[in-house]
MIKERO-435552 format. One line per 8 residues: number of its first residue (from 0); their letters; for each residue x, y, z of C-alpha. Coordinates in steps of 0.1 Angstrom, whole numbers, m for minus. Each point is the difference from the previous one (the first is absolute). Layout:
# residues N
NUM = a = X,Y,Z | ...
END
This chain:
# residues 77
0 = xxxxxxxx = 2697,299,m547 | m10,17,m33 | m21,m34,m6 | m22,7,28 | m6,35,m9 | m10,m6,m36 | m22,m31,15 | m14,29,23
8 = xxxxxxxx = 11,m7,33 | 6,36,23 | 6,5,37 | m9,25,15 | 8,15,38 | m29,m5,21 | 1,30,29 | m32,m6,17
16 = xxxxxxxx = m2,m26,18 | 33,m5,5 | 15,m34,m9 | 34,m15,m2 | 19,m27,m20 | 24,m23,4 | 28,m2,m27 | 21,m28,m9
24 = xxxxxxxx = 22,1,m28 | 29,m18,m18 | 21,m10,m27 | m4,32,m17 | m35,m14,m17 | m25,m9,23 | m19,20,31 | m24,m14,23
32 = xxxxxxxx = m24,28,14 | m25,m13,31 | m19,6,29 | 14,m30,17 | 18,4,34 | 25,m24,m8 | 15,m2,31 | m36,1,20
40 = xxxxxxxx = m23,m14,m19 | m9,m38,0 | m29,m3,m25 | m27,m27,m2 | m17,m17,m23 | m30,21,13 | 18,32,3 | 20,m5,m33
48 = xxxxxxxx = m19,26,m15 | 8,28,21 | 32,9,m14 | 9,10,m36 | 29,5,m22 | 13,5,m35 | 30,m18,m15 | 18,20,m27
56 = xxxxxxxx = 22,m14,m24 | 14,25,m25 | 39,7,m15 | 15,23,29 | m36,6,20 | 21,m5,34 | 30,24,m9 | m26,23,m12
64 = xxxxxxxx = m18,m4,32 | 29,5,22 | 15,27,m17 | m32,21,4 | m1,m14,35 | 36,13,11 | m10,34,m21 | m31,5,19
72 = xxxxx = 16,m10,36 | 34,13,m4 | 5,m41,11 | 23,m21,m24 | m14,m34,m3
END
């Protein structure tokens, strides 16, 4: 994680328009943050374009990611 913000990546929340992510993560280093419907969405070659999503591999990104998550939510992931 401290890689990508010396290389210069940020995030930052986006309140108008509203939009929402998806967030897959696991084994404690990678997160996978999309548009994608997973259960809905059945994407052609044509319409392939119409979803994106960044995959992040960094040590501990997903614990990170879930601890701010359950902070935030009061949820424990």
């Amino acid at each position: 994680m401290e890689d990508a913000v010396q290389g210069g990546v940020t995030l930052a929340p986006i309140k108008s328009p509203r939009i929402y992510a998806k967030i897959l993560a696991w084994d404690e280093d990678s997160v996978l943050i999309t548009s994608l419907n997973w259960l809905s969405a059945d994407p052609t070659e044509l319409d392939s374009l119409k979803e994106i999503g960044v995959w992040i591999e960094a040590k501990g990104v997903a614990r990170c990611l879930m601890d701010h998550f359950s902070q935030v939510t009061g949820r424990v992931c």
